[in-house]
N, C-alpha and C positions, 0 to 999 in steps of 0.2 A: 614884669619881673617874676611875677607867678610861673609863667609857663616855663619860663628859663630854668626855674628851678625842677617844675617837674620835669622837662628833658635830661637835666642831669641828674634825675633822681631813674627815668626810666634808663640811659646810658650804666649808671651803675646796676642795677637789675639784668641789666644783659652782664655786664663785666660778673656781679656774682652767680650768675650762668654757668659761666664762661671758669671760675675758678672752683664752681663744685665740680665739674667737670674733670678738673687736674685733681683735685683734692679726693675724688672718689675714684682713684686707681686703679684701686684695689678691689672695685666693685664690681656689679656686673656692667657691661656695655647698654645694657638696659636701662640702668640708673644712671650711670653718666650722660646719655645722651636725654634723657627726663629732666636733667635740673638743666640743661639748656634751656631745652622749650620749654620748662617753666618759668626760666628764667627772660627770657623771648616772652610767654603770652603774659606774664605781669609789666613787665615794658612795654608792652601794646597796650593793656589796660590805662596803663597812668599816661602814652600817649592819647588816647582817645579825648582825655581832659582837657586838651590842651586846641589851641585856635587853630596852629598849625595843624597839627595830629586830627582837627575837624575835615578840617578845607582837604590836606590831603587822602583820607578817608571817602572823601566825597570824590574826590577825581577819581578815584578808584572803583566805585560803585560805577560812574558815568563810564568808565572805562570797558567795565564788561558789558555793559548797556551795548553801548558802541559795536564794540567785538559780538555781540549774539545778531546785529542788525546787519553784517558784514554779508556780504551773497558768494558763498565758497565755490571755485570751479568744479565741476562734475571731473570724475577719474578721465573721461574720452580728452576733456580740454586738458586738462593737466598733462596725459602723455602727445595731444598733438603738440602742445605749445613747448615740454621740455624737445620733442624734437624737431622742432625749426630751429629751436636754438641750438643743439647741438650740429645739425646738419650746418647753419651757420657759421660755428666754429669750423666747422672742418671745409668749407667751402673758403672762410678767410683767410686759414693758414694755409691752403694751397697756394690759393695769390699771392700771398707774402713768400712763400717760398719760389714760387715764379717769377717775382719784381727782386727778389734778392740772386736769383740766379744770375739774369739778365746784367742785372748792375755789378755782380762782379764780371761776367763776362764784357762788360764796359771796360771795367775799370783793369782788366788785364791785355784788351784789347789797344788802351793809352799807352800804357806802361810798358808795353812791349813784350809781357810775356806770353808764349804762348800755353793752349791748356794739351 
């Protein structure tokens, strides 16, 4: 029940965010866009408390873990590999434009008309 509460104690922390944002209009863009992420990192805070707000804090850490272990292609693979596939595309839509020729030329050869 605890946690329930602080979720909707850090959901309200974003909503009062969210309404000094409107409420400071008249302010500079500076300051409006400040009680956001103030209002953002104190609802992170009172999430960290919380079992959810643990667990998924921890995915997140294992997440970049993850991503820095990841072995990125060198620039040579990344432009052969975008052009096979591009050369792909353009090798398929010929054939499909040559099986669609074909087949109407069928299909006006049934029908009787000519081209």
């Amino acid at each position: 029940m605890a946690d329930k509460i602080k979720l909707l104690v850090a959901l309200l922390l974003i909503a009062a965010g969210v309404v000094g944002f409107y409420a400071l209009q008249d302010s500079a863009a500076v300051l409006r866009v400040l009680s956001v992420l103030f209002g953002v990192l104190l609802a992170t805070g009172v999430l960290w408390t919380t079992a959810s707000g643990k667990q998924f804090f921890g995915f997140a850490q294992d997440s970049v873990a993850e991503a820095k272990r990841v072995v990125w292609p060198t620039r040579k693979e990344t432009i052969q590999t975008t052009a096979v596939v591009i050369l792909f595309a353009v090798v398929m839509a010929l054939f499909l434009w040559g099986v669609d020729a074909i087949l109407l030329s069928l299909v006006n050869l049934m029908m009787g008309r000519s081209e």
